[in-house]
C-alpha atoms as a printed R data frame, in Angstrom:
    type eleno elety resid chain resno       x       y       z
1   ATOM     1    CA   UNK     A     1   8.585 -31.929 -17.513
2   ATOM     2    CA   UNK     A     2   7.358 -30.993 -21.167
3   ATOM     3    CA   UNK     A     3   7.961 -27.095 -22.341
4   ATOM     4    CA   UNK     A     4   4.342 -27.526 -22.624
5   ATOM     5    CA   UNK     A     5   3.588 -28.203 -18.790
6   ATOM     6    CA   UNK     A     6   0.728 -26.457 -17.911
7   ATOM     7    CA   UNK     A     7   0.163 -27.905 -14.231
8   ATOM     8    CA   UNK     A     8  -0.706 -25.515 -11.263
9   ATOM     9    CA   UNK     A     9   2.868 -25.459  -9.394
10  ATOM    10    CA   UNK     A    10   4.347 -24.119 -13.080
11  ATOM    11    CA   UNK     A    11   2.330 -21.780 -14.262
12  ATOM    12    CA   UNK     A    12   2.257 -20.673 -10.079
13  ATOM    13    CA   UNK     A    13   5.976 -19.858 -10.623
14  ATOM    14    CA   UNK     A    14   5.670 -18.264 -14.231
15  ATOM    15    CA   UNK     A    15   2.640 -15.918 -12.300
16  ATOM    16    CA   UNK     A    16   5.245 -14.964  -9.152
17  ATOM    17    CA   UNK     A    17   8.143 -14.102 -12.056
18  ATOM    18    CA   UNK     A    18   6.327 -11.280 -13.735
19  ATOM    19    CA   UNK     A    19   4.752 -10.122 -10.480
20  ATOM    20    CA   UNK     A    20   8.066  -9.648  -9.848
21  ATOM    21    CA   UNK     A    21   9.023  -7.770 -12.677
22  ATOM    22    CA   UNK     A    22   5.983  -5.683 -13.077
23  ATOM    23    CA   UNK     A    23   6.946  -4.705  -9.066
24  ATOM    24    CA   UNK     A    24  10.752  -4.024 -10.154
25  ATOM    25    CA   UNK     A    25   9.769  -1.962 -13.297
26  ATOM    26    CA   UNK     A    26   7.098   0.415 -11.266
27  ATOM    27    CA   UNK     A    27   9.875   0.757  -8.020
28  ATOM    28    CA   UNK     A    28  12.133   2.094 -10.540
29  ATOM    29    CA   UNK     A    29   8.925   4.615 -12.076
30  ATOM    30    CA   UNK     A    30   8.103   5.247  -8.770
31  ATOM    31    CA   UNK     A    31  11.906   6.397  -7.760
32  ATOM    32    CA   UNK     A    32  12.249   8.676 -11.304
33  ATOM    33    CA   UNK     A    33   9.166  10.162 -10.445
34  ATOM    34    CA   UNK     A    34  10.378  11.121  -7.566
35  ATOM    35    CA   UNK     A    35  13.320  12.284  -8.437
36  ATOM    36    CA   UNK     A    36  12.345  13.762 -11.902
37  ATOM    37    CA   UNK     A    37   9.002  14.819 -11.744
38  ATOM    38    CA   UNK     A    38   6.099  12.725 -13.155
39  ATOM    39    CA   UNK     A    39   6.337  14.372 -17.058
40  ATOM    40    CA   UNK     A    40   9.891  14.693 -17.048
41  ATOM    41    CA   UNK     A    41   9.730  11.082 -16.784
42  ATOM    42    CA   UNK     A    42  10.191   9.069 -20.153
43  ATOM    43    CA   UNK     A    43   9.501   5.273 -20.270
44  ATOM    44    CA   UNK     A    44  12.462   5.220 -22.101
45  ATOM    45    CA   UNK     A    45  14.367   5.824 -19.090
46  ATOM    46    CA   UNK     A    46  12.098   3.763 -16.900
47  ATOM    47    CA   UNK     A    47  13.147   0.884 -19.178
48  ATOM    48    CA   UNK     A    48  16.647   1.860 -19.226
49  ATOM    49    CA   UNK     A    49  16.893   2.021 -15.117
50  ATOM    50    CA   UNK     A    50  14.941  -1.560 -15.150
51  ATOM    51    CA   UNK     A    51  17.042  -2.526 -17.115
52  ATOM    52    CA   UNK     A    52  14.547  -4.311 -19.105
53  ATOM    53    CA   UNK     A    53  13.114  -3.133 -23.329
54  ATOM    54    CA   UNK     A    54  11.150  -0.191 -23.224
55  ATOM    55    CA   UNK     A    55   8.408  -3.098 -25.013
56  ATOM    56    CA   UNK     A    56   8.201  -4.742 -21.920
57  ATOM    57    CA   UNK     A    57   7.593  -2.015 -20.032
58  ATOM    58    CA   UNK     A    58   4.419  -1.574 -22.097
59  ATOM    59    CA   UNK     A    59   3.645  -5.553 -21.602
60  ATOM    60    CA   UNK     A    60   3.225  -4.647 -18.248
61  ATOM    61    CA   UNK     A    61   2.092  -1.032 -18.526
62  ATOM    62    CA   UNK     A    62   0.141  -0.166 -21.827
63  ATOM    63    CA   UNK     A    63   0.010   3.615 -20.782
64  ATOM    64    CA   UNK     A    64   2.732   5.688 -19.200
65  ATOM    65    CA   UNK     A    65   0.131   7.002 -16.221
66  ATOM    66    CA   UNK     A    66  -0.572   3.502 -15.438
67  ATOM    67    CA   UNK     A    67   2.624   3.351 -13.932
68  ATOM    68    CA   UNK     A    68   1.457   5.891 -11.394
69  ATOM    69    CA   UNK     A    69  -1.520   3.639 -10.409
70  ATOM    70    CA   UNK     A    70  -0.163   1.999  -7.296
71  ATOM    71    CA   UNK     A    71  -3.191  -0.483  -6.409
72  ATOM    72    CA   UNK     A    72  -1.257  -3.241  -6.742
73  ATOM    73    CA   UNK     A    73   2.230  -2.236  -5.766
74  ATOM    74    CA   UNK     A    74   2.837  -4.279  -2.542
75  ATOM    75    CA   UNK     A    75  -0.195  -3.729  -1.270
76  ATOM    76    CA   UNK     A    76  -1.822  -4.596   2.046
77  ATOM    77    CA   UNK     A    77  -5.060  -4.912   1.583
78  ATOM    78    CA   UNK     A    78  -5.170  -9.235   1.929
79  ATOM    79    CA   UNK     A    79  -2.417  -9.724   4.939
80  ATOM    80    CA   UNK     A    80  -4.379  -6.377   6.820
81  ATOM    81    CA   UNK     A    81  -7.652  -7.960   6.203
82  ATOM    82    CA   UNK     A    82  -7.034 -11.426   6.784
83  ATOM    83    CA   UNK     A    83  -4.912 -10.286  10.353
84  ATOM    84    CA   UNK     A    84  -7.832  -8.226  11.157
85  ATOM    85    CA   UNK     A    85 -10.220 -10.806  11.258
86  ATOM    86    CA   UNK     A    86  -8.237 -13.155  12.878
87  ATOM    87    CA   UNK     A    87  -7.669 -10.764  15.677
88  ATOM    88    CA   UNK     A    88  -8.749 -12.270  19.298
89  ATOM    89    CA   UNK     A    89 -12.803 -11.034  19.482
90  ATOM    90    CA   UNK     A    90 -11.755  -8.946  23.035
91  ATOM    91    CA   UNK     A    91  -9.726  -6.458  21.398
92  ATOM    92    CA   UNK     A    92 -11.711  -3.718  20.157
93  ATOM    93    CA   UNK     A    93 -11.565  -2.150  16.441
94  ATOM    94    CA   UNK     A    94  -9.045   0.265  16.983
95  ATOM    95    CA   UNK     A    95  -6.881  -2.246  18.936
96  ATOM    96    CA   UNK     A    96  -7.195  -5.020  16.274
97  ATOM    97    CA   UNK     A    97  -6.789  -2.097  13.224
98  ATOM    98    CA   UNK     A    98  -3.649  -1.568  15.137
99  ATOM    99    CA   UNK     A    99  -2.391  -5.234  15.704
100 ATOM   100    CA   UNK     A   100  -3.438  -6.034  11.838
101 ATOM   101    CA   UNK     A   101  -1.281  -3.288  10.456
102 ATOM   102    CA   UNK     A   102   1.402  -3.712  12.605
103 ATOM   103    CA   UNK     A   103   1.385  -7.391  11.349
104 ATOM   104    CA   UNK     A   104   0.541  -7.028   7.616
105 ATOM   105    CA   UNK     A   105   3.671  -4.216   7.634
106 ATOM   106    CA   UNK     A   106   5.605  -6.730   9.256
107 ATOM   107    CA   UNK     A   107   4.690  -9.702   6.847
108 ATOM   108    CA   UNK     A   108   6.717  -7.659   4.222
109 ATOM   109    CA   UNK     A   109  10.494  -8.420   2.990
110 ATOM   110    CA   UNK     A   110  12.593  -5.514   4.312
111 ATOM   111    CA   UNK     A   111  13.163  -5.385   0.555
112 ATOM   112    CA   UNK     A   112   9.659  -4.802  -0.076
113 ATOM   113    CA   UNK     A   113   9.046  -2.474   3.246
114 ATOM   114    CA   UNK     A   114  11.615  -0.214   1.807
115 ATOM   115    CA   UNK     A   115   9.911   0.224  -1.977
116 ATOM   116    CA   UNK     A   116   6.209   0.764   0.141
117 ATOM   117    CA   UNK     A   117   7.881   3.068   1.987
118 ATOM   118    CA   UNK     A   118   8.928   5.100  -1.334
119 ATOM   119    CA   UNK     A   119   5.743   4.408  -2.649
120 ATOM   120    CA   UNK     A   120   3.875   6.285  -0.073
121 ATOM   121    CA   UNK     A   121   6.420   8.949   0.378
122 ATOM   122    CA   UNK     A   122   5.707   9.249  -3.741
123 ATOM   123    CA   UNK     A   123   2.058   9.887  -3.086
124 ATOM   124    CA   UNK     A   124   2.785  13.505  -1.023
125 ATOM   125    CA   UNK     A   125   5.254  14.578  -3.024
126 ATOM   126    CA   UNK     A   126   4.281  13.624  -6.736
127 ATOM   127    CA   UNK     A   127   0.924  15.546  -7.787
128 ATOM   128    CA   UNK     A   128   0.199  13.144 -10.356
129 ATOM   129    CA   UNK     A   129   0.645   9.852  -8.490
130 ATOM   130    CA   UNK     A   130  -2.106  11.305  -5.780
131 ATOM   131    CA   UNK     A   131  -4.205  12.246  -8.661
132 ATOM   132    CA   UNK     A   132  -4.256   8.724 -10.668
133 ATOM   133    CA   UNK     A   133  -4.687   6.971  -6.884
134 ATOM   134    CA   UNK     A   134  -7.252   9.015  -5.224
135 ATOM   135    CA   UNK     A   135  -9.903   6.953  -6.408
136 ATOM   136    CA   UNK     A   136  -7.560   3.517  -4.679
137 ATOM   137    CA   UNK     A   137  -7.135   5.503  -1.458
138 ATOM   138    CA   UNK     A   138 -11.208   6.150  -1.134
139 ATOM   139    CA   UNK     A   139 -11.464   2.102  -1.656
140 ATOM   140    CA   UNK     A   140  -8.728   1.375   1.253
141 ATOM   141    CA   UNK     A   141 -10.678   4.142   2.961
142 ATOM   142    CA   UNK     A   142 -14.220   2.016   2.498
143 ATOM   143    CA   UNK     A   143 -12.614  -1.596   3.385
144 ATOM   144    CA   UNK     A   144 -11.389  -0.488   6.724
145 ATOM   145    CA   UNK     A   145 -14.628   1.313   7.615
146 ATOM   146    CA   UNK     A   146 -16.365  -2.151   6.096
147 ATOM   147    CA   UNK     A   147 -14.172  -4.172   9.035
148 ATOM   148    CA   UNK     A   148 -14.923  -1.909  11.782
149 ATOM   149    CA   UNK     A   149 -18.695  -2.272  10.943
150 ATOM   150    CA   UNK     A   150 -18.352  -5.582  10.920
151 ATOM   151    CA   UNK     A   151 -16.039  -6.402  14.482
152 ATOM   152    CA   UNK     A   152 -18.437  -3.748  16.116
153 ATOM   153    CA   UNK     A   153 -21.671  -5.561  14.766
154 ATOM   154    CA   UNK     A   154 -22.861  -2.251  13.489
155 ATOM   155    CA   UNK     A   155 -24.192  -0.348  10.084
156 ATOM   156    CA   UNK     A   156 -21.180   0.721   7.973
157 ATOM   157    CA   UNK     A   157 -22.709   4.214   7.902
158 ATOM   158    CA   UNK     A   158 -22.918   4.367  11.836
159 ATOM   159    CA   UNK     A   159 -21.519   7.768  12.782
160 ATOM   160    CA   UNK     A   160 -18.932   6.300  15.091
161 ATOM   161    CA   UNK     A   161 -18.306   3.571  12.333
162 ATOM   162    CA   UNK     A   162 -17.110   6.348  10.075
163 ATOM   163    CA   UNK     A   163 -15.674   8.457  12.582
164 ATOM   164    CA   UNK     A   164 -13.260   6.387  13.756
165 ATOM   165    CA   UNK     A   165 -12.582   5.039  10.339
166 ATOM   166    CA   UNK     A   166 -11.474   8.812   9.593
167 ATOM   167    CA   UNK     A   167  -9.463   9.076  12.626
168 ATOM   168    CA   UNK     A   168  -7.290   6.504  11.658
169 ATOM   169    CA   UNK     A   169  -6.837   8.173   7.991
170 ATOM   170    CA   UNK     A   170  -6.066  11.253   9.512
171 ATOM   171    CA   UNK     A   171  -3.366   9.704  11.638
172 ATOM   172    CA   UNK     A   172  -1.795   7.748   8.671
173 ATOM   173    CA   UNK     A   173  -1.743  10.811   6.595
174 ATOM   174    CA   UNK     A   174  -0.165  12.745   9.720
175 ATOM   175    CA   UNK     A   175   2.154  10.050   9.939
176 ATOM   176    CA   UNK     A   176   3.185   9.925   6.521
177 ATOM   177    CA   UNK     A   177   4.042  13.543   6.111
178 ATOM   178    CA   UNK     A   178   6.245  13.943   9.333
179 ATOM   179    CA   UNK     A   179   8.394  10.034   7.878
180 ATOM   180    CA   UNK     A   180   8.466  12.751   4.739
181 ATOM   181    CA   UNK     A   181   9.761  15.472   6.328
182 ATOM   182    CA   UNK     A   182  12.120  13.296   8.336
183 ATOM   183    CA   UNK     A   183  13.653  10.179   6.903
184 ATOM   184    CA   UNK     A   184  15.221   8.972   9.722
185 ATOM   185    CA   UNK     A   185  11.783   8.339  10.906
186 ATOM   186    CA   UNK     A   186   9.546   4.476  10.267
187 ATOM   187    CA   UNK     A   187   6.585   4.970   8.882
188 ATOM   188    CA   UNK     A   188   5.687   1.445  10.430
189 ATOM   189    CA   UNK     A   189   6.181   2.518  13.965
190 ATOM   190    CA   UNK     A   190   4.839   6.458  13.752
191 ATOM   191    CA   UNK     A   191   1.633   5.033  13.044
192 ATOM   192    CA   UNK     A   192   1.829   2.397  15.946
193 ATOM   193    CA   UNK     A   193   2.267   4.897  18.171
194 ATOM   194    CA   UNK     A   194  -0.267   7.273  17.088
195 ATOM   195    CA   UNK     A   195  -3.043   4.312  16.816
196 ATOM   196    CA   UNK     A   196  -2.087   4.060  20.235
197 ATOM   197    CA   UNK     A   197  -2.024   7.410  21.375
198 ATOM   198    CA   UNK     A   198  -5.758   7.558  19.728
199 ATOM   199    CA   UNK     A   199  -6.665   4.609  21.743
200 ATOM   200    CA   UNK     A   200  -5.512   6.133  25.155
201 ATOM   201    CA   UNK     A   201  -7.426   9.304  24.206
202 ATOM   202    CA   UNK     A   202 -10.601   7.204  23.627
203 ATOM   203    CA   UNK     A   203 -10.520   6.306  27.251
204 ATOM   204    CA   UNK     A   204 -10.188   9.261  28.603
């Protein structure tokens, strides 16, 4: 194979390599942020815990606040859709919300689980990684309400469209901030149960 090799299976490789190291270099943002504080934060140190030239932190991430963005950092947005739809046409939205994130979350590498999990714990507790993602969280926000319209065969503006759509934000965010208050506790399986505990209340 010539250096110059250009065929789908290489460059499909050389693709997955710096996914992989734009992923490593943000965990390691995320964690200083955490830790440090978002402006306490140099790149220089970023680079350092990477272990990687502070140049190649800016091949990946021109600007220092785009390693807040988070869009892209292990996200779920193709495994939860793609579950979703594939979910048997009996279940009902909440049900197959809940059986498309429980499989999308558990389509991840424990690896991978664990930096989410810092990811999202970063959101509550870092100002300025909330700030630069709000915008990202809206979109999440409009793709799940844009599934539920679909599966229920209704308008995307339907009242119970959108109020179910914020029910299950509300319980995510619930969830999030009691796995931040308590470590011990899986983000993965609070929100199970609290999808579930919604759908019990909606038959009652």
């Amino acid at each position: 194979m010539s250096d110059g090799d250009t065929s789908p299976k290489r460059t499909g490789l050389r693709e997955r390599k710096k996914e992989r190291a734009r992923l490593e270099i943000q965990r390691h943002a995320l964690r200083l942020f955490r830790e440090q504080g978002f402006h306490a934060t140099t790149v220089e140190q970023v680079a350092e815990a990477a272990e990687v030239a502070p140049s190649t932190v800016f091949r990946y991430f021109p600007r220092k606040q785009d390693l807040a963005r988070i869009d892209r950092f292990h996200s779920l947005r193709e495994p939860f859709t793609e579950s979703f739809r594939n979910q048997p046409a009996e279940l009902t939205a909440l049900e197959a919300v809940r059986a498309a994130l429980r499989e999308a979350l558990a389509s991840l590498e424990p690896t991978d689980r664990a930096a989410r999990s810092e990811r999202d714990h970063g959101l509550l507790e870092v100002p300025e990684l909330w700030s630069a993602n709000a915008a990202s969280v809206i979109d999440e926000l409009q793709v799940i309400q844009t599934l539920i319209a679909e599966r229920a065969r209704r308008d995307v503006d339907d009242p119970a469209v959108r109020g179910l759509t914020a029910s299950i934000l509300g319980l995510g965010l619930e969830a999030l901030i009691r796995c931040s208050r308590d470590p011990e506790l899986d983000l993965a399986e609070e929100l199970d149960q609290s999808l579930g505990h919604l759908a019990a209340a909606a038959t009652m």
